[in-house]
Each structure stands twice: as structure tokens, then as C-alpha cells.
N, C-alpha and C positions, 0 to 999 in steps of 0.2 A: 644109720651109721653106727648108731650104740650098738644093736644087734650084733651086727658085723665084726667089731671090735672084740665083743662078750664073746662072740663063736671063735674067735681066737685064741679064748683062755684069759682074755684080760679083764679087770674089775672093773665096772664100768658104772658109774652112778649116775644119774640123768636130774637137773633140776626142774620142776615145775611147781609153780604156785599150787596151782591145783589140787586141793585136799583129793579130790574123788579119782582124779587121773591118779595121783599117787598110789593111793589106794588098788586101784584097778591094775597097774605093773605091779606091782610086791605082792599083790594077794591072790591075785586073776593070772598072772604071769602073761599081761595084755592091755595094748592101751587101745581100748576099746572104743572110745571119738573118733584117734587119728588114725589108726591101723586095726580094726575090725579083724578074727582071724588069722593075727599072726601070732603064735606064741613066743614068748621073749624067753633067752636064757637065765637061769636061776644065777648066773654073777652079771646079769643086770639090774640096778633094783633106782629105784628115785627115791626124792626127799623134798620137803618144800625148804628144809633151812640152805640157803646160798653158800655161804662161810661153810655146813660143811660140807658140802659138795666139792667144794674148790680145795679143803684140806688136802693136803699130802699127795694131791695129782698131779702125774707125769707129762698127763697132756690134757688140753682143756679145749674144748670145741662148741665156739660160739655161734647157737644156730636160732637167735630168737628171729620174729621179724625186723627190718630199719626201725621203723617207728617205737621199737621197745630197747631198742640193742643200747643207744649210750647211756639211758638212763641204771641199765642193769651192769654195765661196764664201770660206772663208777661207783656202786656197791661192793667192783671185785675188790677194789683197790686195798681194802686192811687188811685181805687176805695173806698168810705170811707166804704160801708158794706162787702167788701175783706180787707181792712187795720186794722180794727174795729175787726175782725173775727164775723160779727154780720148777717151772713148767711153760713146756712150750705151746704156744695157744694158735690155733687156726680159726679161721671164720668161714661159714659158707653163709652167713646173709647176702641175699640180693638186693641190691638197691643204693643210692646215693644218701649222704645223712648232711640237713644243713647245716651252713658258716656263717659268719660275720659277709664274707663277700661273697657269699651264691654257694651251691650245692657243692661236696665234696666227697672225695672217694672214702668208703666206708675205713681200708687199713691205714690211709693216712690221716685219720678225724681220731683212731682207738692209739697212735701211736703219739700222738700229744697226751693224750690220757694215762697211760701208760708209763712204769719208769723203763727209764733210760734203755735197760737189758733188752725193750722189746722192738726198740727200733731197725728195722731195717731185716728184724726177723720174723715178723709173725708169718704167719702162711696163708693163702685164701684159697679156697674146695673152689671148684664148680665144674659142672659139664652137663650133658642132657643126662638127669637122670628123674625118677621120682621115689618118693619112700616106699610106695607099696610095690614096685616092684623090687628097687633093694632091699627090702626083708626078705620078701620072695627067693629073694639068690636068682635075677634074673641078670644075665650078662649087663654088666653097664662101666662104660667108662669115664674116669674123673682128669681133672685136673691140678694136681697142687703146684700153685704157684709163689715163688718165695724170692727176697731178694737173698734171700743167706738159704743157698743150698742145700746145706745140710739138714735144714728144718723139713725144706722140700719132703726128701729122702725120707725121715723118720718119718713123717705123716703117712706118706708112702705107705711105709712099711708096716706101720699100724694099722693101714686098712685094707690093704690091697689080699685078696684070696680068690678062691674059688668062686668066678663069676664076676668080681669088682678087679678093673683093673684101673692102676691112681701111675698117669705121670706125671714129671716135677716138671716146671717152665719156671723163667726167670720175670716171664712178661707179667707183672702182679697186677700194672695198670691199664693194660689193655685186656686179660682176664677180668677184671672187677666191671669196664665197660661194658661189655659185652653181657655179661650175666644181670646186671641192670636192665641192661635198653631191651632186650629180648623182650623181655616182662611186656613193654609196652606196646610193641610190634603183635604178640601173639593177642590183646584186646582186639584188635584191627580185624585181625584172621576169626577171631571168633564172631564177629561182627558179622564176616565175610558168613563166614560158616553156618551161621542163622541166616541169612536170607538165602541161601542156597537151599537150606534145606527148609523153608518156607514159601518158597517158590509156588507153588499149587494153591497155595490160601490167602495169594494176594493178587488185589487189582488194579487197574491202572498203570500210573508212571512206574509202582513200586513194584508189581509184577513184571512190567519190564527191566528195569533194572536187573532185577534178580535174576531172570532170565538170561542176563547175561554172562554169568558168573560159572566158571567150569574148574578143571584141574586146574587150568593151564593159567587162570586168573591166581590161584593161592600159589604157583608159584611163581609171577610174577610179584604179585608182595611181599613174599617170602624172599626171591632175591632182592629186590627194592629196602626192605627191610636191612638186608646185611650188609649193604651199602651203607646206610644212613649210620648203622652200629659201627663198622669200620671207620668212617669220616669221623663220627668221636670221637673213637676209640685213640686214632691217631695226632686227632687236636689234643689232647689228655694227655698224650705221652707216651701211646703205648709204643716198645720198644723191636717187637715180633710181628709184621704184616701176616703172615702167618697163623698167628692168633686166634684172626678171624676165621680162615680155611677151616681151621682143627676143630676138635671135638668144641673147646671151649666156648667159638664162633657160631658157625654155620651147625652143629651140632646139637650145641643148649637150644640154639633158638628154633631148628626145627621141631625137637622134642616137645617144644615150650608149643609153640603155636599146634602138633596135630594131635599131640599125647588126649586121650579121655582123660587123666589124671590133670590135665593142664588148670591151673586156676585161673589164670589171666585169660586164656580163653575159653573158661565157664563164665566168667564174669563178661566177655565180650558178647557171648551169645546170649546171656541173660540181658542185656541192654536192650537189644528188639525184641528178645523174647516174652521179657517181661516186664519191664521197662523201667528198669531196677533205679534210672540216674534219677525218677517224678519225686522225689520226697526232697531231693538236695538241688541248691542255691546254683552251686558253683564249685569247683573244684575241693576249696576249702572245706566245706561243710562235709562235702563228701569222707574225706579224708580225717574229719572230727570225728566222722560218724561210720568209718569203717569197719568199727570193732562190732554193729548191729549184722552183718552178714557171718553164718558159721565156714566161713574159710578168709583166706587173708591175699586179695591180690595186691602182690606187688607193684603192679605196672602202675597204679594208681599214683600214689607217690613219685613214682620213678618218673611218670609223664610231666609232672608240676615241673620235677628239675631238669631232666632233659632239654624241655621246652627253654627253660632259662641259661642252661650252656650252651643250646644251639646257639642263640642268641650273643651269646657271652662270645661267642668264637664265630660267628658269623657264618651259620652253618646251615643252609638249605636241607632240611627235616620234615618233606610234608608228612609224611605217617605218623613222624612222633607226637611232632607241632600240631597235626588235625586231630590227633587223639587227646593232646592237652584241653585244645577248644569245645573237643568233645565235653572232655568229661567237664569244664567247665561251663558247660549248655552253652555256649555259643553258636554250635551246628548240631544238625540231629543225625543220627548215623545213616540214613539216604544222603543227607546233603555231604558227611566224610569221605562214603565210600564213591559216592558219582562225582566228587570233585577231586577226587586222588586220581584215578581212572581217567578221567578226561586233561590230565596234563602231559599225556601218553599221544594223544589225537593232533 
């Protein structure tokens, strides 16, 4: 999205810790970990210092992971164009960040934190897209959703060109569900997607299982899945049934669950593949110990709280809820995917 911005004309400075990332954009013209081969524009550049990145910016786009976002949100705070409210700020994090009484939406957790100026206007990104093909200038569409429209609009306008098309919606909390729970739905499919294409190298019950598994099964989960995200979506508040239909909905999360770029469904397929969950306890340790894998799925996280607002709101979630159990070894993923499946029978 920096790219994209910088192709615009506009100065664009990127924070990252990362002495050698840094290094690698300002001197390489390439962040060579996370996007391999794409050259970046020359009024793109990083920095490790925060304060001054956030200096004298018109807009500010918060795109850590959940698990790093509040802590780095209230180091924005001394900032004078954060304190000033005199830059408009968007978020494209995925995921829920916890409360005192159970999980909550990520813009309204940053909007306590935040002064006053920002309530009721931050903006949240999402829609199916992924980085390496938005550097690309591969067609893809977003969605900015805002309770103060006009922030919508500028975001918009800030990003939208040749190939990225951004529209504005009002639905902030049923966008922010949806872009969550996908997360966790596409571990399922990749799960799916590994025994399917395993199929040949196994015996017994597990071969037949596998063997059952077709198109027509991934898109039953797949619709199954956007059920579960809409029922959320709607206990939560969202304002736009809609929501779900549009790119934001059924859009993110198809992209999420077939994309090769998908992480939560690298990470699903690495569960049988490799049996990535044998080192960790339970859900928790997992999640202590996420930062050990070189990429970051979401749905991990997302699945802990999920599982606890199904709950919260008395909400019938076997995909999400079997994948909480999962990942906290309570079922193995034969016992997931044959017990999801037989509630159909």
C-alpha cells in the first residue's frame, strides 16, 4: 500500500524495527523478506525511529499484526500530529485485541487510546487482496470503512489508481468481523486442502476420509464459513447485511482461504503436513510462541476470541469453535474435519 501511495507522488515513509529491512528499502530500493522483486519507488524510504515517522504526516496507516498493534499505538501517543489529531489514521490489522470483558473490535480498543479527535473517525482497509500482488498493480479491490465519511473518501482517494479500486462503507463493525473470522475459517480449508492433496500417501480411515474430499466439499466450508462470519458479524453490530455478500465478506475470505499467498491457509496445511501444532501445549503457548514461525497467521489469535464471542453471544460456530479446539489440541485435524462434515449426515 506504501508503494501504491509513493506511485502516486506522495512521500511515504514506512516504520520498521528492523535495522536490515530498513537498510534493504533505502539502499536496495526492496524489502527483500517480505516482497522479494518488487522495486520500491525512490519517495518511499523507512526508518526505525517511530516519533519520526509519525512527524508532520497527513495520513498514517496502521498495519502491524493484533498482537503488536496496542502496544505500538500507545508509543504513537506524544506524537504532536497523534496528540494534535492533525493526521487521519486507518488500520488494516486483522483480528480482535483483548478487554477487561472478552475480545474486542480492534477500532474501538485504538479509539479509547486515542484522543478525542479520533473518535468515530478512524477508517479500517480490508478486502481480498494480498501484498505481492498489490505491488504487482494486480487488479484488486478494498474497502474503506468509516463512521465519518469523509475520512472514508480521503483514504480512498489516497489510494485508489490504476489497478486498486478502494470504496468507502459505513459498516466499520461488520467489516472489522469479517476480516477477522475469515482468518480462521481459511486454517480449516488449508487443513482441507492438505488431505486432499495427500490423498495417495495415506491409509486406512485417513485415506478414506480424504478421499472424500472434492471441489464441491471446499465450497461447502466455504459457504458454511460465511454463515458463521455473518452470524457474528450481526451479534457485533454490524449495520449492512450486505457486508458480508461484498468484496469485504464473501470476497476477503474467499481470497483468504484459495489465495497461494494465504497464510492462514499455509498454516492450515502445515498442521497435517507437518505437524506444525507437536511442540505447543495448547492454544496459549502457541500464540506465546508464534513469533518462532517466518510468517504471522492471524486466525490463530482470532480463533481463541472468536471461540469466546461465540460463546458470549450464544452462537452455534462449529468451524470456528473446532478450530479453537484444534489449535488448542483438544481434536486432531481427522477428528475436525470428520466431525464438521458428519453434522451435514
Amino acid at each position: 500500500m506504501g508503494k501504491v501511495a509513493a506511485e502516486k507522488g506522495n512521500d511515504v515513509l514506512m516504520w520498521s524495527s528492523g535495522q536490515e529491512n530498513v537498510r534493504d528499502i533505502n539502499s536496495r530500493r526492496e524489502n527483500v523478506r517480505r516482497l522479494p522483486g518488487v522495486r520500491l519507488p525512490e519517495n518511499l524510504r523507512a526508518d526505525r525511529d517511530l516519533e519520526r515517522c509519525l512527524d508532520g504526516r497527513e495520513f498514517i496507516v496502521l498495519a502491524l499484526p493484533s498482537i503488536y498493534l496496542l502496544e505500538t499505538v500507545k508509543r504513537m501517543l506524544s506524537a504532536p500530529s497523534i496528540r494534535e489529531g492533525e493526521a487521519a489514521i486507518a488500520v488494516i490489522t486483522k483480528g480482535f485485541l483483548p478487554g477487561d470483558k472478552g475480545p474486542r473490535l480492534i477500532v474501538e480498543v485504538l479509539e479509547d487510546y486515542l484522543p478525542g479527535f479520533y473518535r468515530n473517525s478512524l477508517v479500517y482497509i480490508a478486502g481480498p487482496s494480498h501484498a505481492e500482488e498489490v505491488s504487482r498493480g494486480k487488479i484488486t479491490g478494498l474497502i474503506a470503512a468509516s463512521e465519518n465519511g469523509r475520512n472514508a473518501l480521503r483514504f480512498r482517494d489516497l489510494l485508489k489508481g490504476r489497478g486498486l479500486f478502494v470504496f468507502p462503507s459505513l459498516d466499520v463493525r461488520g467489516v472489522q468481523v469479517a476480516a477477522a473470522t475469515k482468518n480462521v475459517i481459511a486454517i480449516a480449508f488449508g487443513m482441507l486442502d492438505a488431505f486432499r492433496n495427500s490423498a495417495a500417501g495415506l491409509r486406512g480411515e485417513l485415506a478414506e476420509l480424504a478421499g472424500l474430499f472434492g471441489d464441491g466439499t471446499e465450497s461447502l466450508l466455504l459457504a458454511a464459513g460465511l454463515n458463521e462470519i455473518q452470524a457474528l458479524g450481526m451479534a457485533m453490530g454490524a449495520t449492512h447485511p450486505e457486508t458480508f455478500t461484498s468484496i469485504s465478506g464473501i470476497g476477503d475470505l474467499d481470497v483468504t482461504c484459495r489465495s497461494v499467498f494465504g497464510r492462514n491457509r499455509r498454516f492450515g496445511k502445515e498442521i497435517v503436513e507437518k505437524d506444525i501444532l507437536a511442540p505447543f501445549a495448547d492454544i496459549d503457548s502457541l500464540i506465546s510462541g508464534i513469533g518462532g514461525l517466518d510468517y504471522l497467521p492471524e486466525g490463530v489469535a482470532a480463533a481463541k476470541y472468536v471461540k469466546q464471542l461465540a460463546d458470549r453471544h450464544e452462537l452455534a460456530m462449529p468451524i470456528s469453535c473446532g478450530i479453537f479446539r484444534l489449535l488448542n489440541r483438544e481434536l486432531s485435524p481427522p477428528e475436525f474435519l470428520e466431525g464438521f462434515f458428519r453434522r451435514f449426515g
